[in-house]
C-alpha positions in Angstrom: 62.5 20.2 -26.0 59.9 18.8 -23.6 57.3 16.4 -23.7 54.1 18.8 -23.9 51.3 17.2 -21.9 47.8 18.5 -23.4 44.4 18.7 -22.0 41.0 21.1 -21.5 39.9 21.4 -18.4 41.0 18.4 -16.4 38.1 17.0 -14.3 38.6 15.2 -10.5 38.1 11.9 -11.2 35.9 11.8 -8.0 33.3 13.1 -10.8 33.0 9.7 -12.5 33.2 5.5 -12.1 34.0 3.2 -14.2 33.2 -0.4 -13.8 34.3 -3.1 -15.8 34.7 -7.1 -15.5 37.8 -8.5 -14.2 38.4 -11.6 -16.1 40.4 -13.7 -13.4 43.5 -12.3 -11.4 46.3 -12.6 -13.1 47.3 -13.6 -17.3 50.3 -15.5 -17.7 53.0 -14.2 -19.5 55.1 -17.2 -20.2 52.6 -20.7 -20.5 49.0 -20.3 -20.9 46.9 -21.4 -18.3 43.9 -23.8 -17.9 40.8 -22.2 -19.2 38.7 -23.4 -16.1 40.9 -20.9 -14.3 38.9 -18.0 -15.9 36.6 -16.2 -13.6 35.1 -12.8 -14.1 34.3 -10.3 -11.5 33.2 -6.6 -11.8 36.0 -4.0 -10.8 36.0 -0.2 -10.4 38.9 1.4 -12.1 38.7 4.3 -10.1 38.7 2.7 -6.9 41.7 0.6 -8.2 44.0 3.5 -9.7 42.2 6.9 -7.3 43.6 7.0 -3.5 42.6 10.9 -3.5 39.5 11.5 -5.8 39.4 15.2 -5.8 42.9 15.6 -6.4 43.6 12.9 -9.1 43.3 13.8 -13.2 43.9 12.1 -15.8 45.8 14.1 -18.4 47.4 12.6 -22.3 50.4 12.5 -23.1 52.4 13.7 -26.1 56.1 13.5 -27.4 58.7 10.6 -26.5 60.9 11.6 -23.2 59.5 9.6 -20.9 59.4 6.2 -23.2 62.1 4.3 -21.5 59.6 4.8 -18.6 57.1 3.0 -20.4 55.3 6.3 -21.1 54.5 6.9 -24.8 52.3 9.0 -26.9 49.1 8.9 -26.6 49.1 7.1 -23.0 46.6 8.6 -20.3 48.2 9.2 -16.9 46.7 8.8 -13.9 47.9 12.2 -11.9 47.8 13.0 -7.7 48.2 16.9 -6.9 47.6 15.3 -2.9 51.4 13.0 -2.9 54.4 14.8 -1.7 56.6 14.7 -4.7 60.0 12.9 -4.2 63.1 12.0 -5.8 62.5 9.3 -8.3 58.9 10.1 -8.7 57.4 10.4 -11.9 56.0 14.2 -12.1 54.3 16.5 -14.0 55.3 19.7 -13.6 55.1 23.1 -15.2 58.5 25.5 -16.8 57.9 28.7 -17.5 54.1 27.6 -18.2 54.5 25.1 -20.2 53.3 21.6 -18.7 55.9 18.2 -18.8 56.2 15.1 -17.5 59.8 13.7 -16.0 61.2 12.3 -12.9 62.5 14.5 -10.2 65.7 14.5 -9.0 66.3 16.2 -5.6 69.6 15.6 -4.1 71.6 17.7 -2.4 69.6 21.3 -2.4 69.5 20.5 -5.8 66.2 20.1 -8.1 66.0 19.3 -11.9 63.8 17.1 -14.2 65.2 14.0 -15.9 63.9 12.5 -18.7 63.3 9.2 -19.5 64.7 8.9 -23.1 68.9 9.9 -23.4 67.7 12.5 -27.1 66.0 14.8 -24.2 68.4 16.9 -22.2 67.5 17.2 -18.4 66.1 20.4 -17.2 67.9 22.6 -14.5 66.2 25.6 -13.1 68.2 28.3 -14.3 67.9 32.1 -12.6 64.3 33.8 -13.3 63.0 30.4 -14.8 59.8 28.7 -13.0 59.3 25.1 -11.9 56.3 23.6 -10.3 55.4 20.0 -9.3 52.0 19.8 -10.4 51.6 16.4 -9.4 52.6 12.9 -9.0 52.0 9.8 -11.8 50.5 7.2 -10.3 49.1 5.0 -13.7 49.7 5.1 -16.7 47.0 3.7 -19.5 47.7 2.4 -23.0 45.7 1.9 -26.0 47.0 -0.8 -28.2 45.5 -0.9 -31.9 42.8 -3.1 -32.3 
């Protein structure tokens, strides 16, 4: 049982911008600030969440293994095929074809995927069964409803 990312033909994100305003720095979480605090400023996404444009996609998510990560269903993450992947990362890699997203755990000579939600067993490489890394998880994006 994996969580199964999907996608068509993932795109560089070196092929687009996107600009929006920054309201201020920072939101408070606990006590609201002054209002005169509030400043807006343009940012570019992509120059915020891309460090290697040609090798970054952006692919959706879909299942629940990763959700104690803070990655749900329906997020967008932000993927680097250019990062060496290392223990702890947050990967997406392929089994047997199939694409998933899980953090890698290296120790020891020893390689298998763990996920982030204790209803998902991990997944061990067993004799004859492939496993890339695809790539490293950078960002994660949420929609919330509206």
């Amino acid at each position: 049982m994996y969580s199964v990312l999907h996608f068509s033909q993932p795109v560089p994100l070196s092929e687009c911008s996107l600009v929006l305003p920054l309201a201020g720095d920072k939101v408070c979480a606990g006590f609201p600030s002054p209002a005169e605090d509030f400043a807006v400023k343009r940012i570019d996404l992509t120059q915020e969440l891309v460090t290697h444009p040609q090798a970054t996609f952006l692919l959706r998510v879909s299942g629940e293994s990763m959700r104690d990560a803070g990655i749900f269903d329906g997020d967008m993450l932000v993927v680097n095929k250019a990062i060496k992947p290392r223990h702890g990362h947050v990967v997406v890699a392929v089994v047997d074809g199939e694409f998933t997203v899980k953090h890698l755990y290296q120790r020891a000579g020893r390689v298998k995927l763990k996920a982030a939600n204790v209803t998902f067993p991990d997944i061990t490489p067993k004799d004859g069964q492939t496993l890339e890394v695809w790539g490293v998880v950078t960002a994660s994006i949420k929609r919330f409803p509206a």
